[in-house]
TORKOL-4160 file (C-alpha; in steps of 0.2 Angstrom, whole numbers, padded with zeros to 4 digits, m for minus):
383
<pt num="1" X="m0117" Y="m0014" Z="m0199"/>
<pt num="2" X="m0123" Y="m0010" Z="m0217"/>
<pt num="3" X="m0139" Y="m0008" Z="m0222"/>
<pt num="4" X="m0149" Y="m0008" Z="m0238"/>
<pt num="5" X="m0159" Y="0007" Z="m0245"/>
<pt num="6" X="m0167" Y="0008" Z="m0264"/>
<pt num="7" X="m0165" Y="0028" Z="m0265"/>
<pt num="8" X="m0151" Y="0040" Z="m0254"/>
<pt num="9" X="m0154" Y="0056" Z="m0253"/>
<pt num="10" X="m0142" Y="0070" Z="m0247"/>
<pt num="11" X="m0146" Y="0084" Z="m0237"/>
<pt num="12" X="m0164" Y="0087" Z="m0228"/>
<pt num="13" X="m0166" Y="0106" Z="m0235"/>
<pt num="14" X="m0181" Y="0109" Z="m0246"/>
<pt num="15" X="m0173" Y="0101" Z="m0261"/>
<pt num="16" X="m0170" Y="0085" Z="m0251"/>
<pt num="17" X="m0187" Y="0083" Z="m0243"/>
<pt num="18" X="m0196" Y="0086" Z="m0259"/>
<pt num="19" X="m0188" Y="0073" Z="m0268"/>
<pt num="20" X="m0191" Y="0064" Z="m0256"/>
<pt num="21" X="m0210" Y="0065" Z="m0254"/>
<pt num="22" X="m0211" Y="0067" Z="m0273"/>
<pt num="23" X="m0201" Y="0047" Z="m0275"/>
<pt num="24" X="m0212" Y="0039" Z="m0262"/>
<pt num="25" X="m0229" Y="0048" Z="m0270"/>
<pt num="26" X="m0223" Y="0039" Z="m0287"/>
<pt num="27" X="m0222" Y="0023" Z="m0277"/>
<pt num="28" X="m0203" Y="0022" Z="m0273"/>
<pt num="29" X="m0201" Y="0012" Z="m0256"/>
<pt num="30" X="m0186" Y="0012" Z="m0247"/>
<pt num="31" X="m0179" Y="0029" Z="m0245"/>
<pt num="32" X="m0168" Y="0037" Z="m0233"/>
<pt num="33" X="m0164" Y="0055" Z="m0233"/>
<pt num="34" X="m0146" Y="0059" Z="m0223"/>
<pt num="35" X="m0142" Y="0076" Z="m0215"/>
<pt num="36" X="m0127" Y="0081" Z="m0206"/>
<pt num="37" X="m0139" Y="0095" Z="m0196"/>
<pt num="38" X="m0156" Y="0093" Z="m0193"/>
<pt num="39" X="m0171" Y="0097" Z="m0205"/>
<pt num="40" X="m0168" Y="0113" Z="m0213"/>
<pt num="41" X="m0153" Y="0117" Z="m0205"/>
<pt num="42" X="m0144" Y="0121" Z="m0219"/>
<pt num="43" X="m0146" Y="0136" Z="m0234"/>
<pt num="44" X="m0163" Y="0132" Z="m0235"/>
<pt num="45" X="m0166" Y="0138" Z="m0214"/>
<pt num="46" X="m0156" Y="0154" Z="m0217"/>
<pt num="47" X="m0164" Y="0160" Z="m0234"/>
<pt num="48" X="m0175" Y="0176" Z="m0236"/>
<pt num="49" X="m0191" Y="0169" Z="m0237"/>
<pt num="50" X="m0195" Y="0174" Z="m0252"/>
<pt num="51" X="m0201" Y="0167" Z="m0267"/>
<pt num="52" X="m0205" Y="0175" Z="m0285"/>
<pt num="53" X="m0206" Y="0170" Z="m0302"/>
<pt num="54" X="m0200" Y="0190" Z="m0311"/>
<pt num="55" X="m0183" Y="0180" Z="m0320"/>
<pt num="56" X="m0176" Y="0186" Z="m0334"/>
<pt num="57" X="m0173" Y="0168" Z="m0342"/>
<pt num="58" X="m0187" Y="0155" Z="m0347"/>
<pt num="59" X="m0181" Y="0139" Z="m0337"/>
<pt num="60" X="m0181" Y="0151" Z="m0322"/>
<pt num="61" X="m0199" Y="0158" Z="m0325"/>
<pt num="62" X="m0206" Y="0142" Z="m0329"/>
<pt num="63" X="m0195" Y="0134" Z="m0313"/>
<pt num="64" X="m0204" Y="0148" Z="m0302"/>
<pt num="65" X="m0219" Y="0149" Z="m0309"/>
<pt num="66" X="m0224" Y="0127" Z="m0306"/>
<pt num="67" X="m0217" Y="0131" Z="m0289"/>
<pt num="68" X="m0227" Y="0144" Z="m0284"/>
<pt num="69" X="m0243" Y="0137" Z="m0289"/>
<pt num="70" X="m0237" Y="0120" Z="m0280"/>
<pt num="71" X="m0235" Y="0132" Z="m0264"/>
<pt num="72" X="m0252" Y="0141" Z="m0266"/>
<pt num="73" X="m0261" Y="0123" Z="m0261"/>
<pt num="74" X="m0247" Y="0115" Z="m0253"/>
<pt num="75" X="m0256" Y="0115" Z="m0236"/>
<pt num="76" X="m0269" Y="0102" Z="m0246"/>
<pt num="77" X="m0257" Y="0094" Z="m0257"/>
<pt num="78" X="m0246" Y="0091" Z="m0241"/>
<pt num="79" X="m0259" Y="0086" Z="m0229"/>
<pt num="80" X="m0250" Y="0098" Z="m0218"/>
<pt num="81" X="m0256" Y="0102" Z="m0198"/>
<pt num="82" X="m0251" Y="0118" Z="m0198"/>
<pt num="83" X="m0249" Y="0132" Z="m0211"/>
<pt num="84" X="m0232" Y="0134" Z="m0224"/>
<pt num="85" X="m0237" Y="0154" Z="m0219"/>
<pt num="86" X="m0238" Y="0160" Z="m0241"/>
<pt num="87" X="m0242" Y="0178" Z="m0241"/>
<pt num="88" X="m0241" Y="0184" Z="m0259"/>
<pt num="89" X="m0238" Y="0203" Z="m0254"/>
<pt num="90" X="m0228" Y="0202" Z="m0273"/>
<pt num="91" X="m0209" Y="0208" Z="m0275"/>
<pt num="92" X="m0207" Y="0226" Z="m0283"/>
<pt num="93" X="m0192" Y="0225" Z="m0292"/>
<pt num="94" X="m0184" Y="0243" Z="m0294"/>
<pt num="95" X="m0175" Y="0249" Z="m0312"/>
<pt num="96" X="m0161" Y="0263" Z="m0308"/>
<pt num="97" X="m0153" Y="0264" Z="m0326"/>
<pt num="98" X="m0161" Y="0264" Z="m0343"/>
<pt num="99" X="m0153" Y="0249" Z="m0348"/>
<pt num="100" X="m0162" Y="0241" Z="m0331"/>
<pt num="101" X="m0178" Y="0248" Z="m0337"/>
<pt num="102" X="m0174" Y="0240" Z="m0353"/>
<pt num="103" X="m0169" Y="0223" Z="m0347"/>
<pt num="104" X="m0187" Y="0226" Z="m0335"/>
<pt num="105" X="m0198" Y="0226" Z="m0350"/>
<pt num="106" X="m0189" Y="0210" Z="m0360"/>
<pt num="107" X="m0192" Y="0202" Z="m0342"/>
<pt num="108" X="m0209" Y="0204" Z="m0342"/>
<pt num="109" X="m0213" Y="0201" Z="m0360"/>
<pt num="110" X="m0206" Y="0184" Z="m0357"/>
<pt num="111" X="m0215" Y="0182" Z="m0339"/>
<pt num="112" X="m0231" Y="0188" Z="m0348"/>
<pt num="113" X="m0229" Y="0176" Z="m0362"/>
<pt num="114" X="m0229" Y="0162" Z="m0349"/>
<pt num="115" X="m0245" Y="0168" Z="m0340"/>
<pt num="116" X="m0235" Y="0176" Z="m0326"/>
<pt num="117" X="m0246" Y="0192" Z="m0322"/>
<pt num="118" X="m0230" Y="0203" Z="m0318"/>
<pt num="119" X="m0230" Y="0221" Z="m0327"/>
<pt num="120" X="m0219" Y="0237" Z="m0327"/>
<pt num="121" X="m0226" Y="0251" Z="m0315"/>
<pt num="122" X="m0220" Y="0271" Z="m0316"/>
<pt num="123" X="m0213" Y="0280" Z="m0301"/>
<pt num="124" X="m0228" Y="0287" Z="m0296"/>
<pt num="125" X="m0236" Y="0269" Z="m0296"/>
<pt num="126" X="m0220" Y="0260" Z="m0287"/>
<pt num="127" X="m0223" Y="0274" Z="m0272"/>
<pt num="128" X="m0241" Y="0269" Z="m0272"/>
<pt num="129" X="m0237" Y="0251" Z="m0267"/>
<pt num="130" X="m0223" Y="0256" Z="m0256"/>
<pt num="131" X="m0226" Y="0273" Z="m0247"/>
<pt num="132" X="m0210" Y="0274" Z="m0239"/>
<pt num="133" X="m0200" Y="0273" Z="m0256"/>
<pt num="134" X="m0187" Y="0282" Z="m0259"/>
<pt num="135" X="m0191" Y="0286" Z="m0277"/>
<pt num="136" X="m0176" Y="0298" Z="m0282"/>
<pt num="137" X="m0166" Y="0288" Z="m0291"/>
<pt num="138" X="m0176" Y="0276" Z="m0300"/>
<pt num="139" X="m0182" Y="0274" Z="m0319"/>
<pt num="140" X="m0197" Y="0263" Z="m0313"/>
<pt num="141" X="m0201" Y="0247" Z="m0309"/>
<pt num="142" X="m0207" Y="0228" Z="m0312"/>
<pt num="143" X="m0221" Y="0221" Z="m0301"/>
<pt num="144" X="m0230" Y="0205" Z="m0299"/>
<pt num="145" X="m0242" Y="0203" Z="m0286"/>
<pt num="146" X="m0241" Y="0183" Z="m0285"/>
<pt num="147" X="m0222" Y="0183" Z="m0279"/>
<pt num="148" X="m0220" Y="0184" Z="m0260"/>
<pt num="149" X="m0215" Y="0178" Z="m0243"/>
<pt num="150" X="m0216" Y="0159" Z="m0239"/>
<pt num="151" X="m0209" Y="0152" Z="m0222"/>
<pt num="152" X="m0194" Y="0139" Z="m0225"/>
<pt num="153" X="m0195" Y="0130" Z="m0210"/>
<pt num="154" X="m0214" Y="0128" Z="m0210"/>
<pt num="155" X="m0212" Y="0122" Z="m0228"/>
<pt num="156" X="m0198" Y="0111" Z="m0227"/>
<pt num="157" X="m0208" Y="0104" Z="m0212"/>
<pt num="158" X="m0223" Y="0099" Z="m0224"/>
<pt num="159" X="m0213" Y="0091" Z="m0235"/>
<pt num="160" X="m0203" Y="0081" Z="m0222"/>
<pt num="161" X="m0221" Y="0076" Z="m0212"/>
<pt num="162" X="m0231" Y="0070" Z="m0229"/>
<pt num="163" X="m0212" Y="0060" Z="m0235"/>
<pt num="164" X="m0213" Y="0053" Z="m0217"/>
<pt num="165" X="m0230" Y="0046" Z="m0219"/>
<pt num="166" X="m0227" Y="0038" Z="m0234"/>
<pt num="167" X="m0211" Y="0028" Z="m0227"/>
<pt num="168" X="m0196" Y="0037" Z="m0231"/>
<pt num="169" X="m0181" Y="0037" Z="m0218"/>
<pt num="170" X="m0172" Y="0053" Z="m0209"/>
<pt num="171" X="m0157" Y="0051" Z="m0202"/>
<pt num="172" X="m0152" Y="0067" Z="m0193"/>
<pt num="173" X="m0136" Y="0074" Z="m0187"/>
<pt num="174" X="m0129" Y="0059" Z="m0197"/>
<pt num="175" X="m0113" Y="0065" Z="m0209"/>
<pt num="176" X="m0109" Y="0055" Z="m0227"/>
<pt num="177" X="m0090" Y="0052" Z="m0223"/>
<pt num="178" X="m0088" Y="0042" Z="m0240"/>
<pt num="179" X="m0096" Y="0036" Z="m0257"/>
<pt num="180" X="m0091" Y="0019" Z="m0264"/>
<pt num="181" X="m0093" Y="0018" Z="m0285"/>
<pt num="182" X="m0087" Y="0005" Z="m0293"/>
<pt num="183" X="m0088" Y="0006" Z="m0311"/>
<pt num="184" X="m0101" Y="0018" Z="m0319"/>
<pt num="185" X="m0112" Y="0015" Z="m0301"/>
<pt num="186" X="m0114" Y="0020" Z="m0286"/>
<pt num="187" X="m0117" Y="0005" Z="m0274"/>
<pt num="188" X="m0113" Y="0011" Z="m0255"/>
<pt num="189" X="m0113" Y="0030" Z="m0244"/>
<pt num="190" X="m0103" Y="0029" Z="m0229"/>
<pt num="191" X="m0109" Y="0039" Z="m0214"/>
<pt num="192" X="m0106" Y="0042" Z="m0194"/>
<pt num="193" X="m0119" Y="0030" Z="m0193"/>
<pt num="194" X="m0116" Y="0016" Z="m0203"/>
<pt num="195" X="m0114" Y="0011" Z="m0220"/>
<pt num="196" X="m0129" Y="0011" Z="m0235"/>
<pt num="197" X="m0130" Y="0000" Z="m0249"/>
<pt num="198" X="m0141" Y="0009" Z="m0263"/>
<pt num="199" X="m0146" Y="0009" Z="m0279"/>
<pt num="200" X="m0148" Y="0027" Z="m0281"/>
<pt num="201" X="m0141" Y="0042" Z="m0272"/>
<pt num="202" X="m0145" Y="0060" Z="m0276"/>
<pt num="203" X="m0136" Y="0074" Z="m0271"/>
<pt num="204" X="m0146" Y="0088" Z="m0263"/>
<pt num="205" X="m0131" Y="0095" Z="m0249"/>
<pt num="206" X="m0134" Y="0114" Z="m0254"/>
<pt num="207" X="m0116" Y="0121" Z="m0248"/>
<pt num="208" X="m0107" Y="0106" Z="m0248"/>
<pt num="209" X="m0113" Y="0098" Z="m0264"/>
<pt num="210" X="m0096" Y="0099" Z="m0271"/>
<pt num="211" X="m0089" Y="0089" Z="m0255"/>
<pt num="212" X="m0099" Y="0076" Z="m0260"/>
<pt num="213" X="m0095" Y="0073" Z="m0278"/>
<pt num="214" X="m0078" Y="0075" Z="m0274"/>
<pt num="215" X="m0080" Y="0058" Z="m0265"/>
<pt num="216" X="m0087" Y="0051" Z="m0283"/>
<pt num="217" X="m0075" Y="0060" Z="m0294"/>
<pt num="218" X="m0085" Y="0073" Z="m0300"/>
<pt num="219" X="m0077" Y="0090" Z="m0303"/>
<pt num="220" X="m0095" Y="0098" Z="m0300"/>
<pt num="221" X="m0091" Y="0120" Z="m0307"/>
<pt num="222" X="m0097" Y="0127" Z="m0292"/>
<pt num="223" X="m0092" Y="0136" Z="m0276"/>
<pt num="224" X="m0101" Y="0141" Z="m0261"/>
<pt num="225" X="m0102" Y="0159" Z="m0257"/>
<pt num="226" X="m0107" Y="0164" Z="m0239"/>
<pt num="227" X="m0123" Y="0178" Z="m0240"/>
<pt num="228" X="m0127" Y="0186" Z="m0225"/>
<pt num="229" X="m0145" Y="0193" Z="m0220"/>
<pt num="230" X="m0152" Y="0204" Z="m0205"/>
<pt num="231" X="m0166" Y="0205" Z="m0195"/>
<pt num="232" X="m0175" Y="0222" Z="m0188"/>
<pt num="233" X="m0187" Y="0223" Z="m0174"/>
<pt num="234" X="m0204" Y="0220" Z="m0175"/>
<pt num="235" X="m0216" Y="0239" Z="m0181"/>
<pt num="236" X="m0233" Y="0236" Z="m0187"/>
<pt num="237" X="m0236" Y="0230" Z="m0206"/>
<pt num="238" X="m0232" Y="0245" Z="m0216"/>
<pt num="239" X="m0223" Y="0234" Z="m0232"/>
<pt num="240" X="m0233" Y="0223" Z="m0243"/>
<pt num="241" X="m0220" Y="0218" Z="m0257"/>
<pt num="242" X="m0202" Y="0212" Z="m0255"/>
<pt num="243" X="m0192" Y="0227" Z="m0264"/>
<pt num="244" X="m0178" Y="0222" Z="m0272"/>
<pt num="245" X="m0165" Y="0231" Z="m0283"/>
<pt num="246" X="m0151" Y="0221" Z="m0293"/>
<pt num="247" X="m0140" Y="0240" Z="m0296"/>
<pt num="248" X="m0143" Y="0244" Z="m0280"/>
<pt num="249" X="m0139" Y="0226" Z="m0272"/>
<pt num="250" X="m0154" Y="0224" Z="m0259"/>
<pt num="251" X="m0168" Y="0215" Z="m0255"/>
<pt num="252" X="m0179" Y="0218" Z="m0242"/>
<pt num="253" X="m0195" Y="0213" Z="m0237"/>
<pt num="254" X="m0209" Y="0213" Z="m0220"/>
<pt num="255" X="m0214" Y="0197" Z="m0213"/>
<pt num="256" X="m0233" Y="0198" Z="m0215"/>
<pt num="257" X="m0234" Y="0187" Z="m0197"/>
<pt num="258" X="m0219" Y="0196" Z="m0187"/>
<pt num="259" X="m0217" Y="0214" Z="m0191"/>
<pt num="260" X="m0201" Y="0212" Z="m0193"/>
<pt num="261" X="m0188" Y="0218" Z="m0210"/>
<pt num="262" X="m0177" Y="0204" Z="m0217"/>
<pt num="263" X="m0165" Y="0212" Z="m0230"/>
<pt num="264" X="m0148" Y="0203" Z="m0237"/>
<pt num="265" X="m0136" Y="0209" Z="m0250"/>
<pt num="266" X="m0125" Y="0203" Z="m0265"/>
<pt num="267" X="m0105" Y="0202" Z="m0263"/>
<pt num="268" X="m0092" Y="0196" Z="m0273"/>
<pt num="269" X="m0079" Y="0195" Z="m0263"/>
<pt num="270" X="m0087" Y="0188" Z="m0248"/>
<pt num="271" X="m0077" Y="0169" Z="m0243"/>
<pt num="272" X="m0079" Y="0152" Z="m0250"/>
<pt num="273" X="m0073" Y="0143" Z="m0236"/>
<pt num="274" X="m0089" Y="0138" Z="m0231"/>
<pt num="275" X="m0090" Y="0149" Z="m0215"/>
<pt num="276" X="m0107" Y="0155" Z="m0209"/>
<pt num="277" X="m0101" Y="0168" Z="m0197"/>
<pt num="278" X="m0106" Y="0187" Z="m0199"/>
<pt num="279" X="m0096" Y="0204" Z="m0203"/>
<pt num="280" X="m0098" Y="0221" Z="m0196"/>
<pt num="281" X="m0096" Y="0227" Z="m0214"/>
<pt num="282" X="m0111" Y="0218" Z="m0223"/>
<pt num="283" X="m0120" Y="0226" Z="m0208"/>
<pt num="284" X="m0114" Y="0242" Z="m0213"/>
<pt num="285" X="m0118" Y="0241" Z="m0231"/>
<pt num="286" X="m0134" Y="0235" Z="m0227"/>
<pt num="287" X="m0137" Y="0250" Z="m0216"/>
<pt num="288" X="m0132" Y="0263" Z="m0232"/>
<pt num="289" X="m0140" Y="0253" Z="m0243"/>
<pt num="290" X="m0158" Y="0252" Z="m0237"/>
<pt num="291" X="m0158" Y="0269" Z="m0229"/>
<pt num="292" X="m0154" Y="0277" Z="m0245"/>
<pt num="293" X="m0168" Y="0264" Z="m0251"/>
<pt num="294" X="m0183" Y="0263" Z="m0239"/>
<pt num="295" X="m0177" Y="0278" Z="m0226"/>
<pt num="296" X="m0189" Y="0274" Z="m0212"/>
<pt num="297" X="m0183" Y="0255" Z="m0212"/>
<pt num="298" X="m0165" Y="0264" Z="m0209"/>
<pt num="299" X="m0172" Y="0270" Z="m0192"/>
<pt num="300" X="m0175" Y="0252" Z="m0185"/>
<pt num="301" X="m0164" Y="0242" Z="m0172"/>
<pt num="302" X="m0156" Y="0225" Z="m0180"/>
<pt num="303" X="m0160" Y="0211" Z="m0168"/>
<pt num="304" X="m0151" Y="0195" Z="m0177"/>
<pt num="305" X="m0141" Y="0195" Z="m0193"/>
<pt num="306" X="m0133" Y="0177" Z="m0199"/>
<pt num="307" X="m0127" Y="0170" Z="m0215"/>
<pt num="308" X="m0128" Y="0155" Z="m0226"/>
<pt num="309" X="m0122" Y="0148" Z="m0242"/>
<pt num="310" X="m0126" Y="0150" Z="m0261"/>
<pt num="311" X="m0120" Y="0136" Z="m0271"/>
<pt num="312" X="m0115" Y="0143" Z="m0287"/>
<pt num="313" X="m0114" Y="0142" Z="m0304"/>
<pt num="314" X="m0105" Y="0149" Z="m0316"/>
<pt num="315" X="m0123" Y="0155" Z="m0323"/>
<pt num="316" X="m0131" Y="0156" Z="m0309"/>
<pt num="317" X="m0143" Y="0141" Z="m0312"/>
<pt num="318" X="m0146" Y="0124" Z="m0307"/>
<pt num="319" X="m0137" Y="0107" Z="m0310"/>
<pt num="320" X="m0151" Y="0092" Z="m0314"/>
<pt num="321" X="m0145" Y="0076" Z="m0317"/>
<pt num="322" X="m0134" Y="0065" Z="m0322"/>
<pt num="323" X="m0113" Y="0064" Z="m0326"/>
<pt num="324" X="m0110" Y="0054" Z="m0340"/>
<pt num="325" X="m0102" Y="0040" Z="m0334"/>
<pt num="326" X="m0110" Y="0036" Z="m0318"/>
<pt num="327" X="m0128" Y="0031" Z="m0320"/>
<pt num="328" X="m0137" Y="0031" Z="m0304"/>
<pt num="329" X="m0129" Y="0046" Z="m0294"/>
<pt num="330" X="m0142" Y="0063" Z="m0297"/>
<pt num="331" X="m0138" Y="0080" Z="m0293"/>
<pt num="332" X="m0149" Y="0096" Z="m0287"/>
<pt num="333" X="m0138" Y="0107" Z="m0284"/>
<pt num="334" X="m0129" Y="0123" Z="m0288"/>
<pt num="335" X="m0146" Y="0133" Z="m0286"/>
<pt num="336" X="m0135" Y="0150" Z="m0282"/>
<pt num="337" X="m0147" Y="0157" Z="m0270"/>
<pt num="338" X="m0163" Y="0153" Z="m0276"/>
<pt num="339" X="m0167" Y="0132" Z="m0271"/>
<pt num="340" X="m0179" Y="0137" Z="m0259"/>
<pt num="341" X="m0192" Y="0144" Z="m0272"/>
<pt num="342" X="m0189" Y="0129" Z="m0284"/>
<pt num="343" X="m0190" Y="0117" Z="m0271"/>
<pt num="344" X="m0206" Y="0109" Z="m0278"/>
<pt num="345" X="m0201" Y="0109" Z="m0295"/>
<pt num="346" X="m0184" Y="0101" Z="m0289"/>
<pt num="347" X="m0194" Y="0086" Z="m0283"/>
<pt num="348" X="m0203" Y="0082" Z="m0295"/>
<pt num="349" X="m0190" Y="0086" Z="m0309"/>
<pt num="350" X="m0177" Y="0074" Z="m0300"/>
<pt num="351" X="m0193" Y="0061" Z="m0296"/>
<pt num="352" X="m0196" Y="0058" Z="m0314"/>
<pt num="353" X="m0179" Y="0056" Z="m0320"/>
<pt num="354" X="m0175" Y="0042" Z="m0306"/>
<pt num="355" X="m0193" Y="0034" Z="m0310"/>
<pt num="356" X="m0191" Y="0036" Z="m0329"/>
<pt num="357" X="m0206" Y="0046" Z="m0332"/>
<pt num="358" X="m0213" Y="0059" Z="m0343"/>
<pt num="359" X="m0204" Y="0074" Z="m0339"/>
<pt num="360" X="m0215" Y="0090" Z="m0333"/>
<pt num="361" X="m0202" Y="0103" Z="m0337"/>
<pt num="362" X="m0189" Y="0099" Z="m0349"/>
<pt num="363" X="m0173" Y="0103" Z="m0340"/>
<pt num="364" X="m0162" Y="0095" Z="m0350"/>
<pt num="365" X="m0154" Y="0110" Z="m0352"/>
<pt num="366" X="m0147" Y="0113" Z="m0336"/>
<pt num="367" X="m0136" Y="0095" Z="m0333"/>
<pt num="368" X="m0117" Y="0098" Z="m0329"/>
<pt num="369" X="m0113" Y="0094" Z="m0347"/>
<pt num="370" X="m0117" Y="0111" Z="m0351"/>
<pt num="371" X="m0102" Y="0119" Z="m0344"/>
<pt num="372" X="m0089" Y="0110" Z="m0353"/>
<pt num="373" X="m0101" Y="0113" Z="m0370"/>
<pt num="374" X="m0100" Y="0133" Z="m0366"/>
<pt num="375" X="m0120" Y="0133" Z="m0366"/>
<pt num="376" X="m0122" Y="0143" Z="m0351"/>
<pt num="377" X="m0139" Y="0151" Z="m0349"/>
<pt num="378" X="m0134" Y="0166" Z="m0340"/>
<pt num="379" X="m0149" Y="0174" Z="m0327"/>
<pt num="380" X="m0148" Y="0193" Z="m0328"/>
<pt num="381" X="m0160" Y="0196" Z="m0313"/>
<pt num="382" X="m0150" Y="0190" Z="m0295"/>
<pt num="383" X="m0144" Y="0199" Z="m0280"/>
């Protein structure tokens, strides 16, 4: 049986369900959202929970910042029952080179420039936020106290509860098997479930975005890396930033509601086969790393480590848009780790372009075309 639907959406992660609520607040009626999982299941339910707006690039900052103050209200802006859980403990990001320290301050004159209240700290001032630093081999440090730990699964939730309200579809554990384009459109998405006849479809699928436009022809430039992340048990609330190093390769933060660490790590040779299972050797990395980093975090017992997927780009930031040469087939993908703290802005970036409206950031600089061009807009601050 084939149905009828205005505006598909691909995958039911953050990205998904706020276009979603951001279409069907503009008016759009008829949408369904797809997801081969349920809500969340994917990147998006094994991030890190945190969110920040320290970038080193302007579309970044500007990404996160709009994001960040959508997530300060989004229990009222959502109409949400419970609470998204936003704790904005801030992020200390720690310099262990000179050129790190240099790259720290150009970050921060550009963050500052934009009204995000980031600023360097000294040694002495990065051990006064975090008592338990291990301060021997650092230059210094950024800090902003408005970065912070937001829960993915309630906020995903909130987004999927206020799109539900306002019509919009979910059909769960449902898998795209097909897309049918004829000439410059997309006009059908095959699933488990039945087939879709749609204007529209937009490609949110995180990890498997590139499956997806390989069923339209699209040689999306990206490739999904596994990440893996650990969790410690619970000890009383010691840590009020995430702390993150880029030379060191951590990041490492306390849930404010839980007690307990969640810390993941950077690694370019990990597989891109799309597997989610976890290593003894990111486990022992992790351990090095973070007791060397924050030695009494060193001492605590791992409870649960996992993995999911970064879908990358060669510069490490997103793909909005169009391809030229099939006009109603968007993408938002390619976040390489960091979708869950744009997800608002993601929304309402991929809202207006499918409504035609008067766009609130210019991203025009991140559609695919700018791979081919060699305009790549490479992010200096990831793990």
């Amino acid at each position: 049986m084939t149905r009828i639907a205005d505006v598909v959406i691909i995958g039911a992660g953050i990205s998904g369900c706020s276009i979603a609520y951001h279409l069907a607040e503009k008016g759009v009626k008829n949408i369904v959202v797809i997801d081969k999982g349920y809500i969340a299941s994917g990147s998006t339910g094994r991030c890190g929970a945190g969110v920040r707006m320290q970038w080193g690039t302007e579309m970044n900052c500007r990404l996160a910042k709009q994001s960040i103050e959508f997530y300060e209200n989004a229990n009222e802006i959502l109409e949400y029952d419970r609470d998204v859980s936003f704790y904005q403990g801030g992020y200390l990001l720690l310099a262990s080179t000179d050129k790190e320290m240099e790259q720290f301050e150009k970050n921060v004159e550009l963050q500052n420039s934009l009204d995000i209240p980031s600023r360097i700290v000294s040694i002495e001032e990065a051990k006064e936020i975090v008592p338990h630093l291990n301060t021997d081999d650092i230059k210094g440090a950024a800090f902003c106290q408005k970065d912070g730990f937001l829960d993915p699964f309630l906020t995903t939730d909130a987004f999927y509860k206020a799109a539900k309200k306002r019509g919009v579809e979910f059909m769960t554990y449902t898998e795209v098997t097909g897309i049918k384009r004829e000439g410059h459109k997309v006009t059908e998405v095959m699933t488990t479930k039945g087939n879709i006849r749609t204007n529209t479809v937009v490609n949110a699928a995180g990890g498997y975005s590139k499956n997806i436009c390989d069923m339209v022809g699209i040689d999306l430039p990206v490739y999904s890396e596994r990440h893996q992340i650990l969790v410690t048990e619970p000890i009383e609330h010691v840590q009020g930033p995430m702390v993150m190093s880029f030379s060191k390769n951590i990041y490492c933060q306390q849930n404010p509601a839980k007690g307990t660490f969640i810390m993941g790590r950077g690694d370019d040779t990990e597989p891109r086969d799309l597997r989610i299972t976890s290593s003894w050797e990111f486990l022992e990395e992790m351990a090095k790393t973070v007791t060397a980093t924050l030695p009494p975090v060193g001492n605590l017992r791992v409870v649960r480590q996992w993995s999911g997927l970064y879908n990358m780009t060669p510069d490490k930031q997103p793909i909005y848009g169009l391809e030229e040469g099939l006009d109603n087939f968007y993408m938002a993908v390619g976040f390489s780790g960091h979708g869950f703290m744009f997800g608002p802005l993601t929304g309402i970036v991929i809202s207006e372009m499918i409504t035609k409206s008067e766009p609130t950031v210019d991203v025009s600089l991140l559609g695919i075309d700018r791979f081919e061009k060699g305009n790549l807009i490479l992010e200096p601050s990831v793990v």
